[in-house]
C-alpha positions as a LaTeX table, in Angstrom:
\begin{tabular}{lrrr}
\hline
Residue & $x$ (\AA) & $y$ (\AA) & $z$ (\AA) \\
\hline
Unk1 & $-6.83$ & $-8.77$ & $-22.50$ \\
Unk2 & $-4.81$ & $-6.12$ & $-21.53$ \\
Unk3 & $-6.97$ & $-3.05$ & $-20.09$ \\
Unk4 & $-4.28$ & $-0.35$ & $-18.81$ \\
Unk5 & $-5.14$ & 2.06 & $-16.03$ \\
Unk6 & $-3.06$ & 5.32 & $-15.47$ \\
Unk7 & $-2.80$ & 5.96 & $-12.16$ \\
Unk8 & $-2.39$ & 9.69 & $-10.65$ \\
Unk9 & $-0.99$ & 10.43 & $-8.12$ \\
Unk10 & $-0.40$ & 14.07 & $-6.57$ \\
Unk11 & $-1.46$ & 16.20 & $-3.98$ \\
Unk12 & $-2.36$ & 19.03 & $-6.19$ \\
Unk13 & $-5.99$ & 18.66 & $-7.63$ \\
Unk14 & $-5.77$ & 21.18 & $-10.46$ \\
Unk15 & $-2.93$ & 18.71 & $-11.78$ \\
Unk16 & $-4.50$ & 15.43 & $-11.14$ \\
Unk17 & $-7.46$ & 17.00 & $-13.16$ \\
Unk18 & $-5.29$ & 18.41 & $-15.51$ \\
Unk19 & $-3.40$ & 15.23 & $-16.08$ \\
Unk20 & $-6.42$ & 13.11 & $-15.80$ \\
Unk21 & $-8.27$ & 15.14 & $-19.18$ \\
Unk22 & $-5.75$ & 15.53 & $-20.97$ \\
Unk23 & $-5.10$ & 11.33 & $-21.35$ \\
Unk24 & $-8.87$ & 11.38 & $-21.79$ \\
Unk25 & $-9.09$ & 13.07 & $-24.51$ \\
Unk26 & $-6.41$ & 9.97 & $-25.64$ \\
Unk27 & $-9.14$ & 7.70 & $-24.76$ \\
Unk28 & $-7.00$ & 6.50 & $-21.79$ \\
Unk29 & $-8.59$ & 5.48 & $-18.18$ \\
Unk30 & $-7.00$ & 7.36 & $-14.79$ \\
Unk31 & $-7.65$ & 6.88 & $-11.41$ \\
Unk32 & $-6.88$ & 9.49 & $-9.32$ \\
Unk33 & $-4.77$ & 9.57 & $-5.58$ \\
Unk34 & $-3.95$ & 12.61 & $-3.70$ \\
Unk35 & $-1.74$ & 10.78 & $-1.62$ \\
Unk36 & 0.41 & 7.35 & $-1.31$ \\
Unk37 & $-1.34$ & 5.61 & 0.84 \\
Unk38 & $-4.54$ & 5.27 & $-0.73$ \\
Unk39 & $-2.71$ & 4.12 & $-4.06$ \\
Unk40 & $-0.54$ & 1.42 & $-2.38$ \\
Unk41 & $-4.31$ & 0.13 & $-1.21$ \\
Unk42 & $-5.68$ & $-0.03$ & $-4.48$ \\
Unk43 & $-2.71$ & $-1.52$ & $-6.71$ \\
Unk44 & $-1.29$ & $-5.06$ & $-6.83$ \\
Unk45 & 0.68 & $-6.91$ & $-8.67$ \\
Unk46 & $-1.79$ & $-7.80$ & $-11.48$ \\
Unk47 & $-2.69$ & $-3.98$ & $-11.85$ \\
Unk48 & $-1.97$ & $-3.31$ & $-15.51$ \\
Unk49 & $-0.55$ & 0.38 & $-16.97$ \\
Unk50 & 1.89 & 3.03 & $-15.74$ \\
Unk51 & 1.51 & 5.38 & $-12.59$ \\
Unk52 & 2.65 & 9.10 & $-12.35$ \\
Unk53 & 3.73 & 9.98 & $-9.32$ \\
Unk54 & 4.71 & 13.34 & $-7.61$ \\
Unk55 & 7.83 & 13.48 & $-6.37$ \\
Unk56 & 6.63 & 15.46 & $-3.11$ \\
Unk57 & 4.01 & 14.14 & $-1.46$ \\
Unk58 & 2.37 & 14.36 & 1.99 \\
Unk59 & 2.86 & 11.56 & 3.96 \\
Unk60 & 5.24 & 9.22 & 1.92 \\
Unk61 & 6.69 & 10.33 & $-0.69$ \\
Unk62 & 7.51 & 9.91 & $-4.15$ \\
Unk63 & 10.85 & 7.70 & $-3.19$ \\
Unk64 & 9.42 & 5.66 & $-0.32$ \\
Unk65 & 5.96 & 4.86 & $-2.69$ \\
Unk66 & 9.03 & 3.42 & $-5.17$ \\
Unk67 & 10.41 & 1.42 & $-2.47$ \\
Unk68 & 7.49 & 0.07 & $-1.14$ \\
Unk69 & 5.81 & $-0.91$ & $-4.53$ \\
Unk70 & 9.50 & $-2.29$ & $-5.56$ \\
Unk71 & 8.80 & $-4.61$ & $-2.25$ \\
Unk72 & 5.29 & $-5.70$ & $-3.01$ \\
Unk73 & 6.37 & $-6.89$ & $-6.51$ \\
Unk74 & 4.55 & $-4.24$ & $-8.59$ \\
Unk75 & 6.43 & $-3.36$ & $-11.33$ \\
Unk76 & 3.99 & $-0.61$ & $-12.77$ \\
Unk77 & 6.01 & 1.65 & $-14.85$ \\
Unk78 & 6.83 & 5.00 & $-12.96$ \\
Unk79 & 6.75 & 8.33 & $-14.38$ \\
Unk80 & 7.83 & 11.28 & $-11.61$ \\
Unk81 & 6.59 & 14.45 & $-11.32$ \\
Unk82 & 9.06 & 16.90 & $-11.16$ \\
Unk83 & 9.64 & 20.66 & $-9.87$ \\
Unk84 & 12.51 & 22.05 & $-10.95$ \\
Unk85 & 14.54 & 21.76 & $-7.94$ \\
Unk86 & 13.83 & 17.95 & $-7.45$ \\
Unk87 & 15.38 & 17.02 & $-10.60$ \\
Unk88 & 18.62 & 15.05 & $-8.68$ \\
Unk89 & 15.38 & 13.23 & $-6.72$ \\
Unk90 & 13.85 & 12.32 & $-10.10$ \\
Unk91 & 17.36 & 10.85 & $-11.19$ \\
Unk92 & 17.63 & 9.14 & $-8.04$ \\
Unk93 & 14.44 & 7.42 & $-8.94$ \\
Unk94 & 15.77 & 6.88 & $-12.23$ \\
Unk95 & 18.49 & 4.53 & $-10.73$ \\
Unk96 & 16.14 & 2.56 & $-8.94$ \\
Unk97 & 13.58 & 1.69 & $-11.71$ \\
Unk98 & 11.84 & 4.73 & $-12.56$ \\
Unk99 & 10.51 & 4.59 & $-16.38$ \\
Unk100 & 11.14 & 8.56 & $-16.51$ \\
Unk101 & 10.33 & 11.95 & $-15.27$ \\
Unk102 & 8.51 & 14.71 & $-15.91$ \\
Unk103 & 8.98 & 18.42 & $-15.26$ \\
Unk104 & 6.72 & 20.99 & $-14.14$ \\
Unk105 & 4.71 & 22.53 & $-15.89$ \\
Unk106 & 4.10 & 19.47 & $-17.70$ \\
Unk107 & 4.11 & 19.65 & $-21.79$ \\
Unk108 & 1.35 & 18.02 & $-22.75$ \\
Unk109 & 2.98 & 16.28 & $-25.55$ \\
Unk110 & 5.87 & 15.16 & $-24.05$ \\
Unk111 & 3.27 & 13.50 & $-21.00$ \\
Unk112 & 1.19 & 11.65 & $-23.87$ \\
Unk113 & 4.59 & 10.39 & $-25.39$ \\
Unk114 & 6.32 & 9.28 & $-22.08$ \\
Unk115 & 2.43 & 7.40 & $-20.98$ \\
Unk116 & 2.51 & 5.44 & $-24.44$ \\
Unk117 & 5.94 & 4.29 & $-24.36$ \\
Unk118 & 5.37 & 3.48 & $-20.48$ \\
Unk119 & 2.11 & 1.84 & $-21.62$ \\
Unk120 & 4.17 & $-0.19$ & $-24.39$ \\
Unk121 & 6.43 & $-1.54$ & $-21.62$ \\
Unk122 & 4.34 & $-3.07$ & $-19.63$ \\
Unk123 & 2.14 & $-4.16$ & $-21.97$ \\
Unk124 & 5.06 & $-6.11$ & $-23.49$ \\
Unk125 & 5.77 & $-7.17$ & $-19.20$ \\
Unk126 & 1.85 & $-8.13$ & $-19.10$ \\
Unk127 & 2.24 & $-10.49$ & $-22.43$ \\
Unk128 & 5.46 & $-12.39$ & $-21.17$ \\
Unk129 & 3.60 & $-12.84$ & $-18.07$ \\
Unk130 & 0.76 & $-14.58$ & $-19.22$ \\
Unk131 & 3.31 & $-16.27$ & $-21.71$ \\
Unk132 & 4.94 & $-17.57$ & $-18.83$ \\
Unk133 & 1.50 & $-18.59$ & $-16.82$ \\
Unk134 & 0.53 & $-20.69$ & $-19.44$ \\
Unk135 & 3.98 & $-22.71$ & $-19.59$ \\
Unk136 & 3.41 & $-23.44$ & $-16.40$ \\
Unk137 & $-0.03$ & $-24.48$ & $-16.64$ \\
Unk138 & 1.36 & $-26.76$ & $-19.24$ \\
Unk139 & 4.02 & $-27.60$ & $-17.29$ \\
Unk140 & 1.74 & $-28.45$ & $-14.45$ \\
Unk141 & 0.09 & $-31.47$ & $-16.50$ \\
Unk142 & 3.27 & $-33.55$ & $-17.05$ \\
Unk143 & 3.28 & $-37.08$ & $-14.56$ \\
Unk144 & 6.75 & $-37.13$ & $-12.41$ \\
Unk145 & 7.75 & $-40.14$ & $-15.11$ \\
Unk146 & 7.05 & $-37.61$ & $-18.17$ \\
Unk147 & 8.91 & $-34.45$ & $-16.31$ \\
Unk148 & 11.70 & $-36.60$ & $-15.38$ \\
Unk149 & 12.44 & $-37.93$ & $-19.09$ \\
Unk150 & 12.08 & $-33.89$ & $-19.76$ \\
Unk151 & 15.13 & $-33.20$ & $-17.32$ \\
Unk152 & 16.90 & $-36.04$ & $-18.96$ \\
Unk153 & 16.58 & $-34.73$ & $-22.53$ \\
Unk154 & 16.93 & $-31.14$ & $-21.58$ \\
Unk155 & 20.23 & $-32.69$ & $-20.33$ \\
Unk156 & 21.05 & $-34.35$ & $-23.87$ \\
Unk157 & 21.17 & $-37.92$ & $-23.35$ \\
Unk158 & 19.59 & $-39.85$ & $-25.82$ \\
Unk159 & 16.55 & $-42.31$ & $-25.50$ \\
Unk160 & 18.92 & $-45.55$ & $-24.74$ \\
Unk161 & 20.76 & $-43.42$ & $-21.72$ \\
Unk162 & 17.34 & $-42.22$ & $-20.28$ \\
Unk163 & 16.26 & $-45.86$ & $-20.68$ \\
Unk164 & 19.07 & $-47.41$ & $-18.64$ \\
Unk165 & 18.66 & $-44.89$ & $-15.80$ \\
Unk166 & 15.00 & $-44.84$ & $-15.27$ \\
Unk167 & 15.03 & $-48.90$ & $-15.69$ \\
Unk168 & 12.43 & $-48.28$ & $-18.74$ \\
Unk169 & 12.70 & $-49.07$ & $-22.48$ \\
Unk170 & 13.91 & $-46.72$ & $-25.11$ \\
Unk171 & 10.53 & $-47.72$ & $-26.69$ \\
Unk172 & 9.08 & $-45.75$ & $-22.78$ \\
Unk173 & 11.32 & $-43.46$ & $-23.63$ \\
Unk174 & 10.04 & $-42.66$ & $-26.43$ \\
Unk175 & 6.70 & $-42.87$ & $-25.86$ \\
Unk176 & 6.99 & $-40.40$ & $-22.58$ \\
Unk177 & 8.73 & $-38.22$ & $-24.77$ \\
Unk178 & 5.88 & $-37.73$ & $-27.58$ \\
Unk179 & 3.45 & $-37.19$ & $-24.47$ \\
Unk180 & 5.70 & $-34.45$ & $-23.04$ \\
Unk181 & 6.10 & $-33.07$ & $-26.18$ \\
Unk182 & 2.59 & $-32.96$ & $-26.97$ \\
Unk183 & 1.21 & $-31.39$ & $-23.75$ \\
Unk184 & 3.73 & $-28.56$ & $-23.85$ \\
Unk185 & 2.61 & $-28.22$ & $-27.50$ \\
Unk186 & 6.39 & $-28.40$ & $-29.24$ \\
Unk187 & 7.50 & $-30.29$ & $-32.14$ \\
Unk188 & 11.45 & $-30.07$ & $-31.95$ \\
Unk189 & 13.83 & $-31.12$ & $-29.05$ \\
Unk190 & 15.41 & $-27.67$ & $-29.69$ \\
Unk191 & 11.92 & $-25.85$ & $-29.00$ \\
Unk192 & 11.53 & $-28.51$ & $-25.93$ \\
Unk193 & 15.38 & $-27.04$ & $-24.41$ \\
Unk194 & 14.40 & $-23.47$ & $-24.94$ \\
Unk195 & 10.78 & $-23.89$ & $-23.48$ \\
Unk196 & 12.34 & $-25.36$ & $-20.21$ \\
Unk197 & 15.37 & $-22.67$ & $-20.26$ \\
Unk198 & 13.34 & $-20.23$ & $-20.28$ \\
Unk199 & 10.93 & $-21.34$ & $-17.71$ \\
Unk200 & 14.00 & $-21.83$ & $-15.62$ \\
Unk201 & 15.48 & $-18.77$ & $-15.81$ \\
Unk202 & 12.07 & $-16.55$ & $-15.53$ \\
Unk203 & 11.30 & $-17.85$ & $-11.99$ \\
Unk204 & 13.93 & $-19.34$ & $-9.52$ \\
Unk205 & 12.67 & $-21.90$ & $-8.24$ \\
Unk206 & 11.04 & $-22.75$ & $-11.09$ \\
Unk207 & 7.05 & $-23.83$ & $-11.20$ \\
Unk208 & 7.76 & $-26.29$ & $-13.42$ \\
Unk209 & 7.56 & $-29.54$ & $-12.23$ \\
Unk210 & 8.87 & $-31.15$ & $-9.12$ \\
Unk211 & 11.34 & $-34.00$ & $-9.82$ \\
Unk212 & 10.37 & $-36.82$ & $-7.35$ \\
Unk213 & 13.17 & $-40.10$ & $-6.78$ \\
Unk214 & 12.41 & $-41.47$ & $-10.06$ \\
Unk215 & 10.04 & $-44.85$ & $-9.47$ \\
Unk216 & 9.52 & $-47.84$ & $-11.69$ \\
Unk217 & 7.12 & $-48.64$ & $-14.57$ \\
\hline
\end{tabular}
């Protein structure tokens, strides 16, 4: 289930406050940071939501915090707090990833817009995800014989082809090929290809499975 946190972050406590009742009254959960640090402790790359994030900071700032979650493979949503003279900052940020900024004062409208769309995002990043987990769980069940007659039909030969280079019968073949099919819960060879494709291109390497020298029956 997804359960989004919005995470502030900013030196200043009448804004964290500020911030931090104003999405409450949206019936959205905040945790609150006064400085970098403390965040890049608490967050990881299952944390789900968006994080606004001052621009100037004590300690590290709003650019390093970006870097540094960018390196740990968080991929919260960012939303920068601005002052007026840090726009070029904010659309530095922007370059690198940033979801959007914010200027101060913030309008209280604009914030709640911005945090839903940000919300949206990774809530759509969150559902691939697990989308993705599960393939591989699937994935994870095929024998070597069953994920090499995969690569073979993801490759388009046909039953008698696989058969002659695995040293099997087509009626193996075939019979590898309903098991496949059936743990990875697909009905056409076209849903099969696009399954694998796009386990392949999601994660290099792959964690689909490994392709050992092919034995015999």
């Amino acid at each position: 289930m997804y359960r989004p946190v919005v995470y502030i972050v900013d030196d200043d406590p009448a804004v964290r406050r500020s911030l931090s009742l104003w999405l409450g009254f949206r019936s959205l959960a905040t945790r609150n940071f006064e400085s970098a640090e403390p965040f890049l402790a608490e967050v990881d790359a299952h944390c789900q939501g968006c994080a606004i994030v001052d621009v100037r900071l004590g300690g590290m700032d709003g650019l390093q915090l970006q870097r540094q979650l960018a390196a740990r493979d968080i991929r919260l949503p960012l939303l920068f707090l601005t002052g007026h003279g840090d726009v070029p900052t904010a659309r530095a940020a922007l370059k690198a990833g940033a979801f959007d900024f914010l200027e101060k004062p913030v309008d209280n409208d604009r914030l709640i817009e911005l945090v839903a769309a940000a919300l949206a995002k990774d809530e759509q990043r969150w559902q691939s995800a697990m989308q993705l987990e599960h393939l591989h769980e699937r994935m994870a069940r095929l024998t070597a014989r069953e994920g090499e007659v995969m690569k073979h039909v993801v490759a388009g030969r046909h039953n008698r082809e696989i058969a002659v280079e695995m040293g099997i019968s087509a009626r193996t073949v075939e019979v590898y090929k309903a098991r496949l099919m059936d743990k990875l819960d697909v009905r056409r060879i076209a849903d099969l290809i696009r399954l694998v494709l796009r386990s392949e291109s999601a994660t290099r390497p792959a964690q689909g499975p490994e392709e050992p020298p092919p034995g015999r029956d």
